[in-house]
Structures are given as structure tokens and as C-alpha cells.
MDAnalysis code that builds the backbone (N, CA, C; Angstrom):
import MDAnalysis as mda
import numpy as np

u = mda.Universe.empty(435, n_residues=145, atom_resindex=np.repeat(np.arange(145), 3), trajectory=True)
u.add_TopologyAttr("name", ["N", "CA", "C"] * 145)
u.add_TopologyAttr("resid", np.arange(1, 146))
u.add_TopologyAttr("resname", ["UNK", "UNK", "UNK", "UNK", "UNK", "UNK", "UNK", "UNK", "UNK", "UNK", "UNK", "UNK", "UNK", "UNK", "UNK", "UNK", "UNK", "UNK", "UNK", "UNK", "UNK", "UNK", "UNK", "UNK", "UNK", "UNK", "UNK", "UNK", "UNK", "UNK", "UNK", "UNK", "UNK", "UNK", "UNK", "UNK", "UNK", "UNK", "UNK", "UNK", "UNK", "UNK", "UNK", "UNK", "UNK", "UNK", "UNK", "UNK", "UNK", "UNK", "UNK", "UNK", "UNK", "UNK", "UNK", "UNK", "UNK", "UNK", "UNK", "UNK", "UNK", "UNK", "UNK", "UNK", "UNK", "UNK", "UNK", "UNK", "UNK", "UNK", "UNK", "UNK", "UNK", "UNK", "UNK", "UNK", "UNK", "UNK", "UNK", "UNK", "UNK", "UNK", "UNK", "UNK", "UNK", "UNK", "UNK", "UNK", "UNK", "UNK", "UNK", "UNK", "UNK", "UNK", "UNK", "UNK", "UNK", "UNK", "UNK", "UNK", "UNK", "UNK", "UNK", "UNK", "UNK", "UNK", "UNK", "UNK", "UNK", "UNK", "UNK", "UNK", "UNK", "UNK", "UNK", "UNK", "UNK", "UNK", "UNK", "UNK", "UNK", "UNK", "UNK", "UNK", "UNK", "UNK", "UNK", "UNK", "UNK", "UNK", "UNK", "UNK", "UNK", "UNK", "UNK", "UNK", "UNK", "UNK", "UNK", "UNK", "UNK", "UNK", "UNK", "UNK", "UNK"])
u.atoms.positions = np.array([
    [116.435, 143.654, 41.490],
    [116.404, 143.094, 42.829],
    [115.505, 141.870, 42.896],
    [114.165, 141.640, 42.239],
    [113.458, 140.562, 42.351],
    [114.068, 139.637, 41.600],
    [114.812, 139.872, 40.336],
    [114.993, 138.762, 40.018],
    [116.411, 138.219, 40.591],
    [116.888, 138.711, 41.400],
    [117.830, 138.334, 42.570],
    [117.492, 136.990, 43.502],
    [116.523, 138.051, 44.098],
    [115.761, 137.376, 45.154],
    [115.273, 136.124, 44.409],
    [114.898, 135.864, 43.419],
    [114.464, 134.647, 42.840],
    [115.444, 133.662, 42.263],
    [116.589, 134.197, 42.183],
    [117.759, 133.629, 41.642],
    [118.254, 132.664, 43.119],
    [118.524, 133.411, 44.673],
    [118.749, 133.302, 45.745],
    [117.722, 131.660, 45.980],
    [116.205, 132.140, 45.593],
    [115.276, 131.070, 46.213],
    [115.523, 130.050, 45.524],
    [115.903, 129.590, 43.773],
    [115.989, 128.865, 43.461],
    [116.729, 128.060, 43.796],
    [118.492, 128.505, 44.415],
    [119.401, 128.089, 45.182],
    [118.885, 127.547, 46.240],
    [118.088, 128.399, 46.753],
    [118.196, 127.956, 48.621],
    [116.844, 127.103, 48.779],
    [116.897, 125.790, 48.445],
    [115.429, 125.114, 47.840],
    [116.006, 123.803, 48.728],
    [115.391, 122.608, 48.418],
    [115.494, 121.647, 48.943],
    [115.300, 120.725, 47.909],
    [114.597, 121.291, 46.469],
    [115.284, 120.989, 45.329],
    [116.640, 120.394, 44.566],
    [116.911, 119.477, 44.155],
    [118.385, 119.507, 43.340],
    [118.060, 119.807, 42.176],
    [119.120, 120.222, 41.884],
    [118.709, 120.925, 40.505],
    [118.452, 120.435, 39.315],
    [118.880, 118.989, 39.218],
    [118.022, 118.109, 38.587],
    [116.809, 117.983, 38.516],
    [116.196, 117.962, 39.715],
    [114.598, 117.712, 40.062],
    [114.401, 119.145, 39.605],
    [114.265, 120.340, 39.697],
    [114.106, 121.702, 39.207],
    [114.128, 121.417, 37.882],
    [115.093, 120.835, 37.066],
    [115.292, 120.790, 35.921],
    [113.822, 119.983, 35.159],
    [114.187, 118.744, 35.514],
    [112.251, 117.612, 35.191],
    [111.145, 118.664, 35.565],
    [110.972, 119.056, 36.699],
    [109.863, 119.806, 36.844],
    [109.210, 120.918, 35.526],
    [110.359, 121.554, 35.379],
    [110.276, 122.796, 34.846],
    [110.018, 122.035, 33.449],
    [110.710, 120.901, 32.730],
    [110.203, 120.370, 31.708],
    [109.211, 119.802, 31.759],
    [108.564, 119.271, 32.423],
    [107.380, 118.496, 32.541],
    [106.123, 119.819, 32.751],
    [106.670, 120.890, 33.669],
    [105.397, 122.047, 33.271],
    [105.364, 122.655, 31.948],
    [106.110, 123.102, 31.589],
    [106.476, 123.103, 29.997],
    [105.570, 122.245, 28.974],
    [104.714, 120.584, 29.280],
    [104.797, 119.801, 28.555],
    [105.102, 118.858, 27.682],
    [106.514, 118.824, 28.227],
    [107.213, 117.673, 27.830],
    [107.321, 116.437, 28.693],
    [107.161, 115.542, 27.628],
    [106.926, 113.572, 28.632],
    [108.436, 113.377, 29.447],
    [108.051, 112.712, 29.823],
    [109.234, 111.826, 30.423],
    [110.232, 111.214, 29.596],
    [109.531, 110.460, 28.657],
    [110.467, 110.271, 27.684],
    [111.123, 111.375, 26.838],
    [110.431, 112.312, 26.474],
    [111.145, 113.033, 25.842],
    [112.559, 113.792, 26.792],
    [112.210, 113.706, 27.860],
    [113.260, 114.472, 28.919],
    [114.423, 113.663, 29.178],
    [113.618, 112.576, 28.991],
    [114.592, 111.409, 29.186],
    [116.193, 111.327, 28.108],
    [115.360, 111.356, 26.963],
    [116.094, 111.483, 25.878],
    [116.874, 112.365, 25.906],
    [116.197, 113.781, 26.177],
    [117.365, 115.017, 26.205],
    [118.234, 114.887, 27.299],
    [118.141, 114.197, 28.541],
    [119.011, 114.377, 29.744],
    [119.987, 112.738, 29.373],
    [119.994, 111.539, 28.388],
    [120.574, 111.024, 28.237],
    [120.201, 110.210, 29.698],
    [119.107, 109.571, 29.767],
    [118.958, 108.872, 30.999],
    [118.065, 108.145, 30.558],
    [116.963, 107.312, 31.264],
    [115.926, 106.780, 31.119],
    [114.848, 107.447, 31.560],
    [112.943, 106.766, 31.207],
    [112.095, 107.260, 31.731],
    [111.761, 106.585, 32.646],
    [112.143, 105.504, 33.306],
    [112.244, 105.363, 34.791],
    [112.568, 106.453, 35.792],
    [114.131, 106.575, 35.533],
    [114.887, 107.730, 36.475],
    [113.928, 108.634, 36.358],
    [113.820, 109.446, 35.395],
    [113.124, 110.645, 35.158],
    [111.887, 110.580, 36.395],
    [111.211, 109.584, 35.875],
    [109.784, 108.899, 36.257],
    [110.071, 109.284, 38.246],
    [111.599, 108.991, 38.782],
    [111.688, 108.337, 40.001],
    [112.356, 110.010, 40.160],
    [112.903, 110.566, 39.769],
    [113.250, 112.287, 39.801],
    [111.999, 113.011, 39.898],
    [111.443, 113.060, 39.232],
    [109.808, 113.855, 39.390],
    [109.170, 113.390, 40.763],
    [109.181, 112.223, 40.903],
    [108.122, 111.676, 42.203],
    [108.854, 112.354, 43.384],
    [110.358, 111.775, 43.597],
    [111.124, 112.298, 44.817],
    [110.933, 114.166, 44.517],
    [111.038, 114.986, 43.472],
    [110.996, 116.019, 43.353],
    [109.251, 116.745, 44.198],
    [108.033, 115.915, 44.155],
    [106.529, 116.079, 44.334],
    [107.192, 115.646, 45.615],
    [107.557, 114.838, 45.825],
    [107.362, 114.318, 47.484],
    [108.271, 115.676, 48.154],
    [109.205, 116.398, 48.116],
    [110.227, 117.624, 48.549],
    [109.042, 118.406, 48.311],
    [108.507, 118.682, 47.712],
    [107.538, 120.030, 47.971],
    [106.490, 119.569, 48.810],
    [105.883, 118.510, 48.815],
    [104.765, 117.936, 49.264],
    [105.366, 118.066, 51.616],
    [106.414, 118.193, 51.538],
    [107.250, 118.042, 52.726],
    [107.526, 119.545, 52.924],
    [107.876, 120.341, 51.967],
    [107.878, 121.793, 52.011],
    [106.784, 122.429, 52.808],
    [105.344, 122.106, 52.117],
    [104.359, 122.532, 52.369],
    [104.349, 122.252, 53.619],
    [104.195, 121.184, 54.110],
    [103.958, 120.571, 55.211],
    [104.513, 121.720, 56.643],
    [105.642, 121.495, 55.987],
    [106.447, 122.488, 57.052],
    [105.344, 123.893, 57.140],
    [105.525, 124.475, 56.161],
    [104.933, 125.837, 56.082],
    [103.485, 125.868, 56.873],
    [103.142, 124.376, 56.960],
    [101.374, 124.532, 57.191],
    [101.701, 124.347, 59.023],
    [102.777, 123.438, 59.345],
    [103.062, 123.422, 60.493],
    [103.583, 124.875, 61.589],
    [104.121, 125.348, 60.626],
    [104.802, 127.192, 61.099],
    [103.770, 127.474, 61.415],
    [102.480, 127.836, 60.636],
    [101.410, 128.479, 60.262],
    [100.412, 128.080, 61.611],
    [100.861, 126.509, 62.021],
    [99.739, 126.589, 63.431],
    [100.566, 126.798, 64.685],
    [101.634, 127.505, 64.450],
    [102.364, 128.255, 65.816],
    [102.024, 129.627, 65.887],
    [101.444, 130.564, 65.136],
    [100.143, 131.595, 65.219],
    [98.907, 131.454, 65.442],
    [98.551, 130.216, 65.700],
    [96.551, 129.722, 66.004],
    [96.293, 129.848, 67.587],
    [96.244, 131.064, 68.161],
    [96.057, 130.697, 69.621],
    [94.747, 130.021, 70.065],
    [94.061, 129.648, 69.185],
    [92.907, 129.328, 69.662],
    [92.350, 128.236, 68.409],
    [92.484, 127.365, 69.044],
    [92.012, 125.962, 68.488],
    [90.587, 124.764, 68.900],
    [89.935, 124.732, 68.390],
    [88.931, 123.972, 69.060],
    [88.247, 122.647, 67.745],
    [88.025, 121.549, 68.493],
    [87.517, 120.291, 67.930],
    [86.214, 120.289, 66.800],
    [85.932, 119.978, 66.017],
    [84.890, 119.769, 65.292],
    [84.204, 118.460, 65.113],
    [83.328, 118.172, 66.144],
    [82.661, 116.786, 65.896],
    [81.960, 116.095, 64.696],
    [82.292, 115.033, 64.453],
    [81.095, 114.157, 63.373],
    [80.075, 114.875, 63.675],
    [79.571, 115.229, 62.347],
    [78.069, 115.703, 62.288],
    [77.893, 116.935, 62.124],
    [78.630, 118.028, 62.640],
    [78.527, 119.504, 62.824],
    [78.335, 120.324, 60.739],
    [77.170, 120.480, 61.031],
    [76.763, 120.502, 59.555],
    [78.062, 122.098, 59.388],
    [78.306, 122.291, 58.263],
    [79.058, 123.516, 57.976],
    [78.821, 124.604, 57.958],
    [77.449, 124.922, 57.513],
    [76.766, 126.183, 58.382],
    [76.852, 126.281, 59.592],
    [76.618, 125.822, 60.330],
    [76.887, 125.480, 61.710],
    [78.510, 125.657, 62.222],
    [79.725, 125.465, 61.575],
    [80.669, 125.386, 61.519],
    [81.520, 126.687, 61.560],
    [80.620, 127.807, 60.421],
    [81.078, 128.677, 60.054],
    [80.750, 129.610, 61.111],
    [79.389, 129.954, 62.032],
    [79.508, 130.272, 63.189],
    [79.719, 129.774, 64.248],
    [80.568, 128.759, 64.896],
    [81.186, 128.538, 65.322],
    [82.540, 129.601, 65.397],
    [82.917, 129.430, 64.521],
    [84.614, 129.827, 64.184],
    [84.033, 131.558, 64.636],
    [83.314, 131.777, 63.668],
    [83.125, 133.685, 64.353],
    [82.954, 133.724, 65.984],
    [82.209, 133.208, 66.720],
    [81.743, 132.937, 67.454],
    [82.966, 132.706, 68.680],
    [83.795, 131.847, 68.485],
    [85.278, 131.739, 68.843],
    [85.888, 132.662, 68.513],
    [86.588, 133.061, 67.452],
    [87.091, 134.306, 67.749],
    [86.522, 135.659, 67.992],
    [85.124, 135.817, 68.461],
    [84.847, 136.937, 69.384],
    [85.011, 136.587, 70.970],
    [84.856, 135.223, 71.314],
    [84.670, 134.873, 72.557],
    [85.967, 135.259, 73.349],
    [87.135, 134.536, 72.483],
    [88.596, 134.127, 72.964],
    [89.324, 135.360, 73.294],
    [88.479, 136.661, 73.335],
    [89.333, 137.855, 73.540],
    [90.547, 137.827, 72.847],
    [90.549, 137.373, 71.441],
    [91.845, 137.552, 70.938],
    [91.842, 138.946, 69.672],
    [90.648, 139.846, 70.033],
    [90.997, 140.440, 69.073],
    [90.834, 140.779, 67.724],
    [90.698, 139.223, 67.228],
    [90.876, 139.077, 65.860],
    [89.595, 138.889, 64.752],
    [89.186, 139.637, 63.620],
    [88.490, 139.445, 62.708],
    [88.746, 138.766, 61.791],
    [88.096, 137.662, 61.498],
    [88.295, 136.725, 60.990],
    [88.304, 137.027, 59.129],
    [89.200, 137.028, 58.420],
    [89.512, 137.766, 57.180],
    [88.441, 136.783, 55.974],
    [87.509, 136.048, 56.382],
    [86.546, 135.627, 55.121],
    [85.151, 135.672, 55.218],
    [84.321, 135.849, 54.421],
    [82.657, 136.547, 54.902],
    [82.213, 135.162, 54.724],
    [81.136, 134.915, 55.018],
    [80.509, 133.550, 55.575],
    [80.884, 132.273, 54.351],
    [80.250, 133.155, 53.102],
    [80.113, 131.945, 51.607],
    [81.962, 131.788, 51.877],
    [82.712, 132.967, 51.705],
    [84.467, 132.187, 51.607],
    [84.720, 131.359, 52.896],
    [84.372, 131.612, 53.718],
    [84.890, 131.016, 55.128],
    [84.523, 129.648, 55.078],
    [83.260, 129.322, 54.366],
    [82.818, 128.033, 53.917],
    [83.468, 127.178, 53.127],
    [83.909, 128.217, 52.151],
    [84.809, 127.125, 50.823],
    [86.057, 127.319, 51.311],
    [86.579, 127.582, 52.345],
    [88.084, 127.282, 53.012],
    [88.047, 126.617, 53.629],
    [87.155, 126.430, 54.364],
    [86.899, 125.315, 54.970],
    [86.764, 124.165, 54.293],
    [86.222, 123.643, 53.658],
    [85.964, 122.607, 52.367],
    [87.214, 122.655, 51.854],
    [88.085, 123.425, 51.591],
    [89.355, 123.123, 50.413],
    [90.569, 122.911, 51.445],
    [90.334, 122.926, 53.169],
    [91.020, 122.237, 53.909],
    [90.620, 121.201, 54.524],
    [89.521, 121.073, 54.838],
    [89.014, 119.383, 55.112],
    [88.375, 118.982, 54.156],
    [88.768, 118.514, 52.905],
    [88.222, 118.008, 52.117],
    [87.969, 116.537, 52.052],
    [88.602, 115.980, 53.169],
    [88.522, 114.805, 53.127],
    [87.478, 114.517, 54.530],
    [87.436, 115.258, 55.283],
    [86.652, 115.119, 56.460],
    [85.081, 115.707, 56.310],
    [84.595, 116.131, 55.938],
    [83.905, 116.997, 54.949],
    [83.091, 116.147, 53.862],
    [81.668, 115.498, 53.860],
    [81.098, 115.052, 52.920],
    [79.521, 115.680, 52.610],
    [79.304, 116.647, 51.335],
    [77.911, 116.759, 51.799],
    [77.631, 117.742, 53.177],
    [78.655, 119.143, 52.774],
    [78.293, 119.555, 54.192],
    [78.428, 119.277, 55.479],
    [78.595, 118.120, 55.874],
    [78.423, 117.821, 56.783],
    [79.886, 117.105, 57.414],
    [80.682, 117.330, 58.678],
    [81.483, 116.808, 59.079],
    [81.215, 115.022, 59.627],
    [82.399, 114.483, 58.647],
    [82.512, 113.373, 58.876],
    [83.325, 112.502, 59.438],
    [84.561, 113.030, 59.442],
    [85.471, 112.680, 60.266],
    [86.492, 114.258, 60.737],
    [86.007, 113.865, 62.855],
    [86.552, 115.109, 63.282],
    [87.917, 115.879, 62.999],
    [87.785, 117.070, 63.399],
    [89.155, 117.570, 63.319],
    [89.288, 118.907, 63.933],
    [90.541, 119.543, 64.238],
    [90.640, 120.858, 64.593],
    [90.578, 122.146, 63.732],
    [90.417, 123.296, 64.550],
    [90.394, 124.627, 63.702],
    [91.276, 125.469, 64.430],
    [91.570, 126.173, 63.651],
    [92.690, 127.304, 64.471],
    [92.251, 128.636, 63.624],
    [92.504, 129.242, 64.649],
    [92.208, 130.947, 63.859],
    [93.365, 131.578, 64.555],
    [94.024, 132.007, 63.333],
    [95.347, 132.879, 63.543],
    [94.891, 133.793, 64.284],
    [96.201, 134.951, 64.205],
    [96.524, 135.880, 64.977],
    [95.680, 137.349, 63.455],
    [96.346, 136.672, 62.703],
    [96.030, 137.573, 61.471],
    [94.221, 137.062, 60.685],
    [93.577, 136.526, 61.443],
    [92.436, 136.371, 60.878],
    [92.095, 134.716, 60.029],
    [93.117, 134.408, 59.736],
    [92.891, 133.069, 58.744],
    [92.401, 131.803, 59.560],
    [92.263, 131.005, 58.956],
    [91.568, 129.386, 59.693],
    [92.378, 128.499, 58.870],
    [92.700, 127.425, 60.052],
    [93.463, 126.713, 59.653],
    [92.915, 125.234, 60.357],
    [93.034, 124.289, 59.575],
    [92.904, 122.561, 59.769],
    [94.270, 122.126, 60.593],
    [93.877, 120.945, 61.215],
    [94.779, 120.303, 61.677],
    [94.300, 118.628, 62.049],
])
């Protein structure tokens, strides 16, 4: 049955199966050129198959991260400056306030480095640098926006 179900997902992708094909050689460790060679094409194409193939997942995700903030009933701003300690109670702090219920599923040190591995770009040194939102699911998680 799983390997059904995995047979099904590979189909139902946004993938062509070309691009599936480069991928899977290129995780493998094989160059471009060499793929090139075996698919009877160039390492341009190849080169321009892989990128459009990163950009379809890179758009995948996207989606998934967008689904993911239609469960955040409760969202609030994070100003320049708000050091990350500071950050991390916050977020507890909100979801006890918001009567939603919800325990927030990471203990202070993880809740920190999720935070960091979603604003990583807003985020220098602890310290917030360029603002942004937070969302805390229904199921406990935190989410950027």
C-alpha cells in the first residue's frame, strides 16, 4: 500500500517527469554534464530543467506554508528590536491570553531555534531586525509570515 501511495504522489506532482528524472540524478551525484550526455541533450537544458524543477518545489512549499497560516488564529507583529528571549515569551504569553486553548508544542531553547530557522533573515544577533508576524496554530506550532 505505501509504495502505492508513493507511486500515486510521484504522478500527482507538479513535477514533469523529466525534471523528476535530473533531480533524482543530480541527488544521486551525477553533473549535469554527465546527465546531459545520458539524456542526449545539453548541459544548458539540463542546467535550465533543474532550475525550473527548484523553482516548482520552491512554489510547492510556498503553497503548503500558505495552507498552514489558514490554522493561525492568532497572529501578532514583532517589532525591530524585540530581542528573542523576549520573543519567546511573548508567543507563550499569547497563546495563554487568546483563549485559544492551545499549548504551544516547543520548550523555550526549541521555540527559539524555530524561530531563527523561520526568520532567518529578519533575525540578526538575537535580535529582531526587520519586523514581521507570528501565528500560533490551532495544533501548537509557530509560524512566520
Amino acid at each position: 500500500m505505501q509504495a502505492q501511495n508513493l507511486s500515486m504522489a510521484v504522478r500527482d506532482t507538479n513535477l514533469t517527469e523529466r525534471q523528476m528524472l535530473v533531480l533524482r540524478l543530480r541527488n544521486d551525484g551525477r553533473s549535469q554534464e554527465e546527465i546531459a550526455s545520458r539524456l542526449g541533450t545539453t548541459k544548458q537544458n539540463i542546467s535550465a530543467i533543474e532550475k525550473m524543477a527548484r523553482k516548482n518545489i520552491e512554489r510547492a512549499e510556498n503553497t503548503i506554508k500558505f495552507i498552514k497560516t489558514l490554522d493561525a488564529p492568532a497572529w501578532f507583529e514583532v517589532a525591530v528590536g524585540t530581542r528573542l528571549d523576549d520573543l519567546v515569551g511573548m508567543i507563550y504569553r499569547r497563546a495563554d491570553s487568546e483563549n485559544m486553548g492551545v499549548h504551544v508544542r516547543y520548550d523555550g531553547v526549541a521555540l527559539a531555534s524555530r524561530i531563527r530557522d523561520l526568520a532567518e533573515k529578519q533575525i540578526r544577533h538575537r535580535v529582531v531586525v526587520i519586523s514581521f508576524d507570528i501565528g500560533i496554530t490551532g495544533n501548537g506550532d509557530v509560524l512566520v509570515r
